[in-house]
C-alpha positions in Angstrom: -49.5 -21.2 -44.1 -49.5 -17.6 -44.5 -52.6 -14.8 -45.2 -52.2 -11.6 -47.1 -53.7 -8.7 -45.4 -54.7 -5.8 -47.2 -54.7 -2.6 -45.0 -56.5 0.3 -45.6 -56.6 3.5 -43.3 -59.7 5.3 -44.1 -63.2 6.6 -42.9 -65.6 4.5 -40.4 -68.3 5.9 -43.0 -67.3 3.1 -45.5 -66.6 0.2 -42.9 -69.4 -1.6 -43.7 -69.5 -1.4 -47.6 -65.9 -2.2 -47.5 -66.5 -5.8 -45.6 -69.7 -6.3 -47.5 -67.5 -6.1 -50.8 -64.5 -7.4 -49.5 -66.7 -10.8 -48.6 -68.8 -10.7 -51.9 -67.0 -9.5 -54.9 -63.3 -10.2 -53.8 -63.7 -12.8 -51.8 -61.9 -12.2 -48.7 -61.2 -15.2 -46.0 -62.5 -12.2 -43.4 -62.2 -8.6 -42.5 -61.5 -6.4 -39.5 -61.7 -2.9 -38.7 -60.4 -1.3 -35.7 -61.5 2.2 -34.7 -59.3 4.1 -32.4 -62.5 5.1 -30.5 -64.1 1.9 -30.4 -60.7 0.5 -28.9 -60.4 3.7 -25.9 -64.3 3.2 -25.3 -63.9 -0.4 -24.7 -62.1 0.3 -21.3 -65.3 1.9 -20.0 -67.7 -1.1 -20.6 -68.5 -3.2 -17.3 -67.2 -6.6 -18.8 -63.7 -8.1 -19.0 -62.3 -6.1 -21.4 -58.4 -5.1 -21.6 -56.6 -2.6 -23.9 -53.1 -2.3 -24.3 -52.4 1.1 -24.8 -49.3 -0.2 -26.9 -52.1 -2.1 -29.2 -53.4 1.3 -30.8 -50.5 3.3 -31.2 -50.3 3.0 -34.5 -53.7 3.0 -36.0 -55.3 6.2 -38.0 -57.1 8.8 -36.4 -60.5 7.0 -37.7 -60.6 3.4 -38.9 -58.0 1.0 -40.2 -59.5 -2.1 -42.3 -57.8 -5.3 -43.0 -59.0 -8.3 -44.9 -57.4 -11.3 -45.4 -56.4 -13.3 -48.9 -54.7 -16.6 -49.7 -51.6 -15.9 -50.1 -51.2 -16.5 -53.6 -54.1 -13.6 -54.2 -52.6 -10.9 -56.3 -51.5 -8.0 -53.7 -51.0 -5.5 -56.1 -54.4 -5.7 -57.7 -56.6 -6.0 -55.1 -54.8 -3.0 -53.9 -56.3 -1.2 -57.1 -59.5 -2.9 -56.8 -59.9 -1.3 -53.4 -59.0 1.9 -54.6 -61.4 1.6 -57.2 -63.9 1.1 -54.7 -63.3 4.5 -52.3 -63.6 6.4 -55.1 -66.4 4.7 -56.3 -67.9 5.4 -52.6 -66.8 8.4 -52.4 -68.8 9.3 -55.7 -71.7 8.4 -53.8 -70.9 10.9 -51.0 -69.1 9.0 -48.1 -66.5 10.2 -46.4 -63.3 7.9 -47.2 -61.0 10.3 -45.5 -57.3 10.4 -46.2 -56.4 6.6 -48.0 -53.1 4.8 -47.5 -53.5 1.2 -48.2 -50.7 -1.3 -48.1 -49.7 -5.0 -48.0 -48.0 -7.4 -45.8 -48.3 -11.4 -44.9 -48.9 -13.2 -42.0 -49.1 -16.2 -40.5 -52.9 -17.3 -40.2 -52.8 -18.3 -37.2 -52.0 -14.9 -35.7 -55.4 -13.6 -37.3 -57.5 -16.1 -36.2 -56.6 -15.8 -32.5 -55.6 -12.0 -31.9 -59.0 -10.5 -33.4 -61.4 -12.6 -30.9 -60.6 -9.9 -27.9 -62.2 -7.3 -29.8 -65.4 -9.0 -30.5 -67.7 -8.9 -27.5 -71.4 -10.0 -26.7 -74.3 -8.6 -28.6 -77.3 -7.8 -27.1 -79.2 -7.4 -29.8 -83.1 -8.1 -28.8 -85.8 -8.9 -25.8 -85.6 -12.3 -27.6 -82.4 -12.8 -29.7 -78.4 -12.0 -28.3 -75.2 -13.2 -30.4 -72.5 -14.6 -27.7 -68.8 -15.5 -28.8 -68.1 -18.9 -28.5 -65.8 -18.1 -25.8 -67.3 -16.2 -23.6 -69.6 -16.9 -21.0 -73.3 -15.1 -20.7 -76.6 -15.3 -18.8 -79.5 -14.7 -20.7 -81.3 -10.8 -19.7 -84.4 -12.9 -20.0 -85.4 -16.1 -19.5 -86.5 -16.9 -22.7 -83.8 -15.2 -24.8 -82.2 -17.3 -27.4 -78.8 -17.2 -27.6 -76.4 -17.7 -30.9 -72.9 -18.9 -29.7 -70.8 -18.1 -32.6 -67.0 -18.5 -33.8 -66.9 -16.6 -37.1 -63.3 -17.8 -38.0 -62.6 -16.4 -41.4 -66.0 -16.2 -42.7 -68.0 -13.1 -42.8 -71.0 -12.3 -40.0 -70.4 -11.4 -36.1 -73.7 -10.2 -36.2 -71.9 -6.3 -35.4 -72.3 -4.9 -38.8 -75.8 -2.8 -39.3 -76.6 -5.1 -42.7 -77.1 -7.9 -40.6 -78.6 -6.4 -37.7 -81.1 -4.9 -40.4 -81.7 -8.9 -41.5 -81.9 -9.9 -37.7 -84.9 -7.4 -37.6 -86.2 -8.8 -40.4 -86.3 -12.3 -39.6 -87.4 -11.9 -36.1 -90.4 -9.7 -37.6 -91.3 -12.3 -40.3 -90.8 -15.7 -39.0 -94.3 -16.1 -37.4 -94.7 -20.0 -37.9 -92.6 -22.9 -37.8 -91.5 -21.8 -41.8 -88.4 -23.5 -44.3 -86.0 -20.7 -44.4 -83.1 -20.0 -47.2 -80.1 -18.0 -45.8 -78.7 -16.7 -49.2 -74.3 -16.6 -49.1 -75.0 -17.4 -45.6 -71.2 -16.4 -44.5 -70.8 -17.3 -40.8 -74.4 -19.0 -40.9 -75.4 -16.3 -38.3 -78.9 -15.5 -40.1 -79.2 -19.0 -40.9 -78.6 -20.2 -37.1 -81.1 -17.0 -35.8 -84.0 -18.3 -38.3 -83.0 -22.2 -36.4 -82.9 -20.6 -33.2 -86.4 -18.3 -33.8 -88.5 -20.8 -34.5 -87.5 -22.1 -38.8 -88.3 -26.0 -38.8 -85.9 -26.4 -41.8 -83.1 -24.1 -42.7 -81.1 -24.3 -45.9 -77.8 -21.8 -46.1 -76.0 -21.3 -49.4 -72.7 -19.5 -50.3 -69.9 -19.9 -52.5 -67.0 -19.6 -50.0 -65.7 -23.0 -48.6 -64.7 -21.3 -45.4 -68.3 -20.0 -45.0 -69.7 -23.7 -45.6 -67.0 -24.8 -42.4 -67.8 -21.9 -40.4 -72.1 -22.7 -41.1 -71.6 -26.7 -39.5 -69.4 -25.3 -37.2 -71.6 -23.0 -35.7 -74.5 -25.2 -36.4 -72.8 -27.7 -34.0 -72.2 -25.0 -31.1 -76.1 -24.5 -31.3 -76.8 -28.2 -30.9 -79.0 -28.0 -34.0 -79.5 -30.3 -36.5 -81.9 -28.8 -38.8 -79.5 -26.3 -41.1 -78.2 -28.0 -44.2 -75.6 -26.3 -46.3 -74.9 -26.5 -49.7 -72.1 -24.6 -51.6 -73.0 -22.7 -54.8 -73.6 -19.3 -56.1 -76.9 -18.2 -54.7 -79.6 -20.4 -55.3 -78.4 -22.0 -58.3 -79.0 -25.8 -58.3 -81.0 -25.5 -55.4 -84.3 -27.6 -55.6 -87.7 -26.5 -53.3 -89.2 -23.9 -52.5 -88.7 -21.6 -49.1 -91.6 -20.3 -46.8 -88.8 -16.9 -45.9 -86.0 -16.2 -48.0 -83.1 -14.1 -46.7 -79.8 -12.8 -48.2 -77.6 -10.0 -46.7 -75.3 -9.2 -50.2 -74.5 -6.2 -51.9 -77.2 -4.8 -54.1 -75.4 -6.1 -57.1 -75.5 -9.4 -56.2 -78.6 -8.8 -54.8 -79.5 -7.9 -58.8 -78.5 -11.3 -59.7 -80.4 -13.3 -57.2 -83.5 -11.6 -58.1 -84.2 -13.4 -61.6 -83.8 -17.2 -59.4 -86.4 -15.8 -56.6 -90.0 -16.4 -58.0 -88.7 -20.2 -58.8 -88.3 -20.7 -54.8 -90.6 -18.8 -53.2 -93.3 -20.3 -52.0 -96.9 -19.6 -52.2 -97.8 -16.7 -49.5 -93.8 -16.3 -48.8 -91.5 -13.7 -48.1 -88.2 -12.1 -48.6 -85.7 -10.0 -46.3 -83.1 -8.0 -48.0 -80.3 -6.1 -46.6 -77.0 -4.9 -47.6 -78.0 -2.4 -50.1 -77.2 1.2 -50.0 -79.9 4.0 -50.3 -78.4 4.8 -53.2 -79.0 1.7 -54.9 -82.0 1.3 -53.5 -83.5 2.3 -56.9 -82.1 -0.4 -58.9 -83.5 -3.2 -56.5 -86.7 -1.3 -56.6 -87.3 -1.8 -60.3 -85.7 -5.3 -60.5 -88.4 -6.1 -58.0 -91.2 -4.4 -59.7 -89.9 -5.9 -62.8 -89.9 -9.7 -62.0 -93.5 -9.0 -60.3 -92.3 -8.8 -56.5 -93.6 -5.7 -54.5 -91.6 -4.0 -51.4 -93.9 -4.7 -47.6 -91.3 -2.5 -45.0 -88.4 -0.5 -46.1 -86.1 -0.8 -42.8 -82.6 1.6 -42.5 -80.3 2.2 -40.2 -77.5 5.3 -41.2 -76.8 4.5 -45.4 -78.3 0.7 -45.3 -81.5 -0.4 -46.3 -83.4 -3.9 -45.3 -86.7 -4.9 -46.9 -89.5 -7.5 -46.5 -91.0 -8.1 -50.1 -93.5 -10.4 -51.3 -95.0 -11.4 -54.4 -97.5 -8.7 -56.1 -101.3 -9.6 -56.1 -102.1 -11.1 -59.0 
């Protein structure tokens, strides 16, 4: 079996909105970006880390991003669907830089094997760190949880600020043993954090079949048996109702899920958004407002935005 692999050279200001649409709208099987600084810093860090030289002699000056399609995607117009996207970015004032993208196919294989040396441990709290399946860590304290995680072509290593902004979230929110929905889920990193931090009952939803592997995969290298999964478009044919509700997505999907939240929140309960840029902030703002949900904590971190909402008084 072969991927396609759509490769873009273009700013590190639109890396992240470019994998958060490239997972959400288009539907990627995964994305990659490789910075030419992030690649010669990674020789200074005190781990195991090797760089061939030979490995970056042909990336941009800033970032080259790749995501991955079946191979019976259409090349040509995902090619203008990204295109479509820097300019609608760079509307928005982000740097996209000078754009070449380009096409090519692989085989999978040589994806799902060749990206894992770039992606290292992340230490991301006192009480939370995300560790690749394959390497080997010791806690920094005692009674820091650990996430072992093998993304494979689903969407989360936990790097990206959208989910470090839900990470934040979660580990600020989750104060009792509470039944947590992690909303298009991806790698079921947010889904496996809320297990891990203390969620008696954790329910992860996406559309993405590879995301629904990746989740019980995952699930299984934290020995946890309390995250179910269930493949559909948001919460859509989902029955209960959920003590914390979390979804990293772009703000337009985030629009969507917005009408279906009232039906599962429960009484006293509370959401965690992230993924949304300032700009759109706005539009999530008066969606809320509208469907009688009221913003707690406005988190950001550069252009992204993460909030903890809960229902208005009544």
């Amino acid at each position: 079996m072969k991927l396609l692999v759509i490769k873009i050279e273009t700013s590190h200001e639109v890396e992240d909105a470019l994998s958060i649409y490239s997972q959400d709208v288009l539907h990627a099987l995964g994305t990659e970006a490789r910075k030419r600084s992030d690649f010669e810093q990674a020789g200074w860090l005190h781990d195991s880390t090797v760089v061939e030289m030979d490995e970056i002699k042909d990336l941009p000056e800033d970032l080259q991003f790749l995501a991955y399609f079946d191979q019976e995607a259409d090349a040509e117009g995902l090619v203008k669907q990204y295109q479509a996207k820097l300019e609608e970015l760079a509307s928005y004032g982000l740097a996209i830089g000078q754009v070449k993208i380009t096409y090519s196919y692989i085989a999978d294989q040589d994806w799902n094997t060749a990206w894992q040396k770039y992606y290292h441990v992340i230490q991301f709290s006192r009480h939370l760190a995300v560790v690749p399946e394959w390497k080997d860590y010791q806690p920094a304290f005692p009674d820091q949880a650990i996430i072992k995680l093998d993304p494979g072509l689903a969407f989360g290593t936990g790097n990206h600020q959208t989910t470090q902004l839900a990470l934040m979230g979660i580990e600020r929110n989750l104060t009792f043993p509470a039944k947590v929905a992690d909303v298009g889920t991806g790698s079921g990193i947010l889904a496996i954090a809320a297990a891990k931090l203390g969620a008696k009952e954790v329910l992860a939803t996406d559309i993405s079949d590879e995301s629904m592997t990746a989740t019980k995969e995952n699930a299984g290298l934290n020995n946890l048996t309390n995250i179910k999964t269930k493949k559909t478009s948001l919460l859509a044919d989902v029955d209960g109702k959920f003590d914390l509700i979390v979804a990293n997505i772009l703000a337009e999907i985030l629009l969507d899920l917005i009408p279906q939240l009232d039906e599962h929140l429960a009484e006293g309960g509370k959401i965690i958004f992230s993924g949304i840029d300032y700009l759109q902030l706005p539009k999530i703002e008066t969606a809320l407002d509208e469907h009688g949900f009221k913003i707690n904590l406005t988190m950001r971190e550069d252009r992204w935005i993460g909030l903890v909402i809960t229902r208005k008084p009544q």
